[in-house]
N, CA, C and O atoms as CSV, one atom per row, in Angstrom:
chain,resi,resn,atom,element,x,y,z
A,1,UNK,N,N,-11.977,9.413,4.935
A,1,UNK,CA,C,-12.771,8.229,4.709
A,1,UNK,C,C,-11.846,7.115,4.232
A,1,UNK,O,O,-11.152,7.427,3.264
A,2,UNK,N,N,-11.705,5.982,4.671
A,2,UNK,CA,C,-10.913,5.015,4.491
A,2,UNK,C,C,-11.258,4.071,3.338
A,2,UNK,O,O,-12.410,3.698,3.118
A,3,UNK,N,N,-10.476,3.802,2.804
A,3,UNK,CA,C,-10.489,2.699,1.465
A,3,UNK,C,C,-10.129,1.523,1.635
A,3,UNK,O,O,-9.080,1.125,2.139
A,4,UNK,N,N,-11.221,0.772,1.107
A,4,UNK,CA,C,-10.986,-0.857,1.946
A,4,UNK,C,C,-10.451,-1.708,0.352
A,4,UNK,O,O,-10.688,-1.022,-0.643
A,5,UNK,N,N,-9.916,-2.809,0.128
A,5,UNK,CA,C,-10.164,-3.459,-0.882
A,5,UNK,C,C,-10.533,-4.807,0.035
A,5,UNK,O,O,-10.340,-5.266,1.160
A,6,UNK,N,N,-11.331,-5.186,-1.479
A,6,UNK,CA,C,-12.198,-6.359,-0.984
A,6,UNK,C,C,-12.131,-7.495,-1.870
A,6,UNK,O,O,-11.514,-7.260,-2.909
A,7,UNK,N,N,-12.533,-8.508,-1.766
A,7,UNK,CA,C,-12.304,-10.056,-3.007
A,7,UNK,C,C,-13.414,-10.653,-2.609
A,7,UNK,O,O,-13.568,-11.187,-1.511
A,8,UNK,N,N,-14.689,-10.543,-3.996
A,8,UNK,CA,C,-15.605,-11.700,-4.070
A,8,UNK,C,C,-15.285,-13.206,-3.875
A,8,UNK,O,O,-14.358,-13.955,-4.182
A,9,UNK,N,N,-16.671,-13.327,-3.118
A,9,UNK,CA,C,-16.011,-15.224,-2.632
A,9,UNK,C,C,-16.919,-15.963,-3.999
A,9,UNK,O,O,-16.815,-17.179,-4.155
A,10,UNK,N,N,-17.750,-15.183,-4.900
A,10,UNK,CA,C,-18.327,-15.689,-5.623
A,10,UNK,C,C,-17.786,-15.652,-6.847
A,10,UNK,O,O,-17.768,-16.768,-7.366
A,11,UNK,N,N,-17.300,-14.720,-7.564
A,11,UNK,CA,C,-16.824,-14.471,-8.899
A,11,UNK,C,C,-15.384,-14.172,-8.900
A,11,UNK,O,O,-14.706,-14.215,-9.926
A,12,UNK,N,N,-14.796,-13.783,-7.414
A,12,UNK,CA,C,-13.596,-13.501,-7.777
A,12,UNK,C,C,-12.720,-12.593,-8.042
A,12,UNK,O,O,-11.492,-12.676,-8.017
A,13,UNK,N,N,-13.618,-11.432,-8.383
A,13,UNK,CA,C,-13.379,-10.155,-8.710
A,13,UNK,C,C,-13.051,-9.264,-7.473
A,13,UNK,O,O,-13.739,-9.072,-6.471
A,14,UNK,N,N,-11.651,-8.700,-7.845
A,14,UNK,CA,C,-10.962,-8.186,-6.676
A,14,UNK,C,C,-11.482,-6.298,-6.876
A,14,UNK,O,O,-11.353,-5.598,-7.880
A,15,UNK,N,N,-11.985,-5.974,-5.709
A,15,UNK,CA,C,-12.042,-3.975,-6.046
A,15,UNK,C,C,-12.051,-3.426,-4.853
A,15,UNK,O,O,-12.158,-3.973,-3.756
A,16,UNK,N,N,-11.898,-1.975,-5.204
A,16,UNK,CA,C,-11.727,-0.786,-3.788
A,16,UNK,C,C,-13.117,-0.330,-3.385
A,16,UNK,O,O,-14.056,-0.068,-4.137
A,17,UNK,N,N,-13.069,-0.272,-1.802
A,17,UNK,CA,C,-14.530,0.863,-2.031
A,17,UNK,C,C,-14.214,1.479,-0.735
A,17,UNK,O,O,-13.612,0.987,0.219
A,18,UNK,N,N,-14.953,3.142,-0.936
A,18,UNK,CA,C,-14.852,3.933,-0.090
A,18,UNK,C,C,-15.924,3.455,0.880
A,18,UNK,O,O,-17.079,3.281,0.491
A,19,UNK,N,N,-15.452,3.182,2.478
A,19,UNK,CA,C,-16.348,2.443,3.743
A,19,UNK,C,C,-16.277,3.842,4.450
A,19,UNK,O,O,-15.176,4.315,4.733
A,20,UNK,N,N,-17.781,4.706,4.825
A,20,UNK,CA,C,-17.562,5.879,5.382
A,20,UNK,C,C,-18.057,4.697,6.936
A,20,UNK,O,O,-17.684,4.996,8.071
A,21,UNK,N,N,-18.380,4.214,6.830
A,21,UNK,CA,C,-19.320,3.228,8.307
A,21,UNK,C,C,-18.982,1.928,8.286
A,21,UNK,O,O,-19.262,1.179,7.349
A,22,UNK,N,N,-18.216,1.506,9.556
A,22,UNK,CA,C,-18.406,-0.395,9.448
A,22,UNK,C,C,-19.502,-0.988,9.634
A,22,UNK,O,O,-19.617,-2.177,9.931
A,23,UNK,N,N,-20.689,0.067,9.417
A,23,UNK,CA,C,-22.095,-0.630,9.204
A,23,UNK,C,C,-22.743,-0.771,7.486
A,23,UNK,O,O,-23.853,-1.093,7.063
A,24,UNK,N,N,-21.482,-0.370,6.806
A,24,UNK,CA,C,-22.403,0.031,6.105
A,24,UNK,C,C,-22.112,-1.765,5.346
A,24,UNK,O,O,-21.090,-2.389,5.630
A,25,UNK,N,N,-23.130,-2.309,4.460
A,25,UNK,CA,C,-22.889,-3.598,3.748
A,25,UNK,C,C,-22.590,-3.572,2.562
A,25,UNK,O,O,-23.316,-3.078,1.700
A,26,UNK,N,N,-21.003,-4.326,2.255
A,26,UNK,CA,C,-20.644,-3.951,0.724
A,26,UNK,C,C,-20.894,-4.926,-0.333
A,26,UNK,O,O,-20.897,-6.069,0.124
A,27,UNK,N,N,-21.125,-4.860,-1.708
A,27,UNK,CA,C,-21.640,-6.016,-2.414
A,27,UNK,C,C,-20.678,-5.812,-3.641
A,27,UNK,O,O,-20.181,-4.771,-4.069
A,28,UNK,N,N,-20.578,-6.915,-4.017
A,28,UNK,CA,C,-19.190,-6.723,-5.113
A,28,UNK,C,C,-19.795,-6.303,-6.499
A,28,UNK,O,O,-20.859,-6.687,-6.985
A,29,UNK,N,N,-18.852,-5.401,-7.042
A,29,UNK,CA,C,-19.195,-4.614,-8.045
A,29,UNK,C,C,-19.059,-5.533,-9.117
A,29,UNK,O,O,-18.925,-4.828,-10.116
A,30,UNK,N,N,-19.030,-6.463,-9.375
A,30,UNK,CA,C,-19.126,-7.423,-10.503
A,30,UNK,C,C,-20.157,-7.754,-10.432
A,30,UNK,O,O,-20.877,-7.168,-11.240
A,31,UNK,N,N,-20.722,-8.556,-9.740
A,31,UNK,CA,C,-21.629,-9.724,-9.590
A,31,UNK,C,C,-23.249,-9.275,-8.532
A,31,UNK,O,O,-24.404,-9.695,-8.462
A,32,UNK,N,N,-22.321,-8.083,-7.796
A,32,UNK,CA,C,-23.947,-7.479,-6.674
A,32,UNK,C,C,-23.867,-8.817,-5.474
A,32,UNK,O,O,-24.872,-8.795,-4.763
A,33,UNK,N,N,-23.060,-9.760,-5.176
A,33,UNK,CA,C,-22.576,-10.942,-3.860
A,33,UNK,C,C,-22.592,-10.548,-2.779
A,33,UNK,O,O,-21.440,-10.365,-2.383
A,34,UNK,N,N,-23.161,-10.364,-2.222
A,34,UNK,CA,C,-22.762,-9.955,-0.361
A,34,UNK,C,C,-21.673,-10.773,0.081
A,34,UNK,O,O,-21.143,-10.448,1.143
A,35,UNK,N,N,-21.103,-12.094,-0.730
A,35,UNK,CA,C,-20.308,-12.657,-0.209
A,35,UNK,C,C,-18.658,-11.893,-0.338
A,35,UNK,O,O,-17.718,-12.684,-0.415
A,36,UNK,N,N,-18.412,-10.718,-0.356
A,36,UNK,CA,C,-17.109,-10.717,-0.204
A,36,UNK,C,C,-16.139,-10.440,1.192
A,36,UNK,O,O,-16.649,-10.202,2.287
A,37,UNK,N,N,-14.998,-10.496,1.020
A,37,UNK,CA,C,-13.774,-10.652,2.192
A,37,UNK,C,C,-13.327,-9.501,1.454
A,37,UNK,O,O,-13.358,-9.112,0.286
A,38,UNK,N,N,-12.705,-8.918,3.071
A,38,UNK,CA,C,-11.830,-7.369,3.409
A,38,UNK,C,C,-10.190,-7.843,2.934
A,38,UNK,O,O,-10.159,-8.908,3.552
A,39,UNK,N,N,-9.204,-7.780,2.442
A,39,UNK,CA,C,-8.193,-8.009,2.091
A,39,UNK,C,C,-7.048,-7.068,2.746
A,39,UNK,O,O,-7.215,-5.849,2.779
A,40,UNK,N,N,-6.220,-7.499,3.114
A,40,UNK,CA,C,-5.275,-7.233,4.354
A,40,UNK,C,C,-4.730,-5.927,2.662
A,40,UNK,O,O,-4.591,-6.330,1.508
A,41,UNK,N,N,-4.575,-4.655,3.074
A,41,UNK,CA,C,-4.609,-4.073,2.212
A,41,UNK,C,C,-2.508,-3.073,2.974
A,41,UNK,O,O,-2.323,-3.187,4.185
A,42,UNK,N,N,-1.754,-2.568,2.425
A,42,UNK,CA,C,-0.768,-2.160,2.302
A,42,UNK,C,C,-0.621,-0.608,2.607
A,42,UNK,O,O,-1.289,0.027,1.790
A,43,UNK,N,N,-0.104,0.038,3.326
A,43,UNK,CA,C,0.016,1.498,3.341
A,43,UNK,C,C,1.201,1.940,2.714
A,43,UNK,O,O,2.271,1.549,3.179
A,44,UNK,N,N,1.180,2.988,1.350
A,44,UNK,CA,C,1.927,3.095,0.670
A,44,UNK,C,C,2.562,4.775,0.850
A,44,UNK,O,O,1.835,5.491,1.539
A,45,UNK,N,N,3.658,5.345,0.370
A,45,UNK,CA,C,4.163,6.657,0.685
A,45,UNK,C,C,4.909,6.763,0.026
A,45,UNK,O,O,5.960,6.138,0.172
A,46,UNK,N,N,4.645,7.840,-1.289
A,46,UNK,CA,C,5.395,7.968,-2.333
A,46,UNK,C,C,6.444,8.904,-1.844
A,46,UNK,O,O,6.244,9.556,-0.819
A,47,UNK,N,N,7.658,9.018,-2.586
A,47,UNK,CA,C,8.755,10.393,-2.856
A,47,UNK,C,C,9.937,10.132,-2.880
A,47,UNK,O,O,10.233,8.996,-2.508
A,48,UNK,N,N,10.611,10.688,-3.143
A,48,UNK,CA,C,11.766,10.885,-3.701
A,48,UNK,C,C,13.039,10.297,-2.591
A,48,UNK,O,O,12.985,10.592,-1.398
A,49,UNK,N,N,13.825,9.698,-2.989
A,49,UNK,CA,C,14.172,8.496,-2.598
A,49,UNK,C,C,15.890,9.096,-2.166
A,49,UNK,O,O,16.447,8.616,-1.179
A,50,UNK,N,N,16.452,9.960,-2.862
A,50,UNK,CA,C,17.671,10.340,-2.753
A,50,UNK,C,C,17.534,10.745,-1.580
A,50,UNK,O,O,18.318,10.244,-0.775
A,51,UNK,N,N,16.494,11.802,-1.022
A,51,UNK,CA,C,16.809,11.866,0.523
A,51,UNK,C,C,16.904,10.924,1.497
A,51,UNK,O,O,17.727,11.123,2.391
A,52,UNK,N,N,16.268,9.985,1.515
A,52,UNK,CA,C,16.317,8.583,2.146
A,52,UNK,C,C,17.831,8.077,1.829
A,52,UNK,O,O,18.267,8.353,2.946
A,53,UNK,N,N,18.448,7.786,1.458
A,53,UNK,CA,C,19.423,6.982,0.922
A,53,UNK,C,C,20.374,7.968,1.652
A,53,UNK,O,O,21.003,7.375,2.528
A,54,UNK,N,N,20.693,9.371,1.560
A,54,UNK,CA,C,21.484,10.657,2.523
A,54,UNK,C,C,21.345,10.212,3.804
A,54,UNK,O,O,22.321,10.102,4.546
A,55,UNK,N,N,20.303,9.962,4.119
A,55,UNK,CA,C,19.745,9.903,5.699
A,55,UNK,C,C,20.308,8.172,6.095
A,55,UNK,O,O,20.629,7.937,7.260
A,56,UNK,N,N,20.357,7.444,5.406
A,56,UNK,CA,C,21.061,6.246,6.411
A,56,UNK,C,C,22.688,6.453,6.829
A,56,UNK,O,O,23.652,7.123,6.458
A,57,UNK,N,N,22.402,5.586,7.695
A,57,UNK,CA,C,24.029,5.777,8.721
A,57,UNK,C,C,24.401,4.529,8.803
A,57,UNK,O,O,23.767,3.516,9.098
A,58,UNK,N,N,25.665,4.729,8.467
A,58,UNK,CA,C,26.587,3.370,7.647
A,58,UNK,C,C,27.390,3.602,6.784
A,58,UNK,O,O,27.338,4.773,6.409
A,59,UNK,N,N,28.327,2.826,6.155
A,59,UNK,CA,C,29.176,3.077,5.278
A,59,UNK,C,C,28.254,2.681,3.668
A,59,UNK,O,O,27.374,1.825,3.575
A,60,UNK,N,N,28.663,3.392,2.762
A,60,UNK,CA,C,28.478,3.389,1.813
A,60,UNK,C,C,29.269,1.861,0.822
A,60,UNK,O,O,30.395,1.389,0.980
A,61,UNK,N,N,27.937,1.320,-0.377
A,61,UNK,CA,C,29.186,0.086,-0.893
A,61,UNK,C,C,29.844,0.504,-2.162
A,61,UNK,O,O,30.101,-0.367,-2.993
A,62,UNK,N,N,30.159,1.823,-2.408
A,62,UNK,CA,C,31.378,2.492,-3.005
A,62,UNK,C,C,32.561,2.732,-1.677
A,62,UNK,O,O,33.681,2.369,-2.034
A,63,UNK,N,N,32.537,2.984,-1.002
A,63,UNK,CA,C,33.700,2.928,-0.098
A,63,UNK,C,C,33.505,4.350,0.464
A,63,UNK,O,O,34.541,4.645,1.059
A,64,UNK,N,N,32.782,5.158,0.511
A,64,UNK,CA,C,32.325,5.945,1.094
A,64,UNK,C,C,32.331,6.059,2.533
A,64,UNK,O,O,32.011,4.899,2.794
A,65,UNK,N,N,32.534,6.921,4.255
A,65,UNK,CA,C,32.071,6.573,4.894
A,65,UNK,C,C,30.683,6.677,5.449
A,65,UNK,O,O,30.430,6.062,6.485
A,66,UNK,N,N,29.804,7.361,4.889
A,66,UNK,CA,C,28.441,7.470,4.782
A,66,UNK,C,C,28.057,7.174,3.830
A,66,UNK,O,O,28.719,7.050,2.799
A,67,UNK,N,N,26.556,6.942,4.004
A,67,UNK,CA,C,26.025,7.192,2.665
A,67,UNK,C,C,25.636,8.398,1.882
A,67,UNK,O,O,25.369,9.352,2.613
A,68,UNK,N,N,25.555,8.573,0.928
A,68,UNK,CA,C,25.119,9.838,0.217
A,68,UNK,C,C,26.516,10.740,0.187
A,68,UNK,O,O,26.422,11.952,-0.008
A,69,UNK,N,N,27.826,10.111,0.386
A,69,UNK,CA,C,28.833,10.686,0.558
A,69,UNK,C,C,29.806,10.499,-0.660
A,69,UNK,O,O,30.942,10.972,-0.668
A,70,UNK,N,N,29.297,9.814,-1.624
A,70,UNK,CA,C,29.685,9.146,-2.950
A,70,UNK,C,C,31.032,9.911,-3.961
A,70,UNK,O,O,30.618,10.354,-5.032
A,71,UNK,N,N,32.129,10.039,-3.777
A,71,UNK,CA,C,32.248,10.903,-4.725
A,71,UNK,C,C,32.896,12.190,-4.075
A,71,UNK,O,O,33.217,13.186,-4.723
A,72,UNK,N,N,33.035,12.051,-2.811
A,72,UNK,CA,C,33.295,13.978,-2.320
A,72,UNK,C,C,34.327,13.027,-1.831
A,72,UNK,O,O,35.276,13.436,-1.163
């Protein structure tokens, strides 16, 4: 089920809500407004970052010729 965030055009008040239907009609949890807007919302992906940083190809800016090669 997808999570929308949304921004009242009346009060202002920015929040999330679970949309199981693009039929369904959402009203802002502040105020009860039918007037709110869908907000261009971000896809995020947490974890651990040292593997990423191993995995690029390029020289390293310690002088490395890879990255993640630091030191050997």
């Amino acid at each position: 089920m997808p999570i929308f965030e949304y921004e009242c055009r009346e009060c202002g008040s920015k929040f999330e809500k679970f949309v199981p239907s693009s039929l369904e009609k959402v009203t802002c949890k502040s105020c009860a407004s039918p007037r709110v807007a869908q907000m261009l919302s971000v896809f995020a992906v947490t974890g651990h970052s040292e593997g990423l940083a191993a995995a690029e190809p390029g020289p390293c800016a310690c002088g490395a010729p890879r990255r993640g090669m630091c030191g050997e």
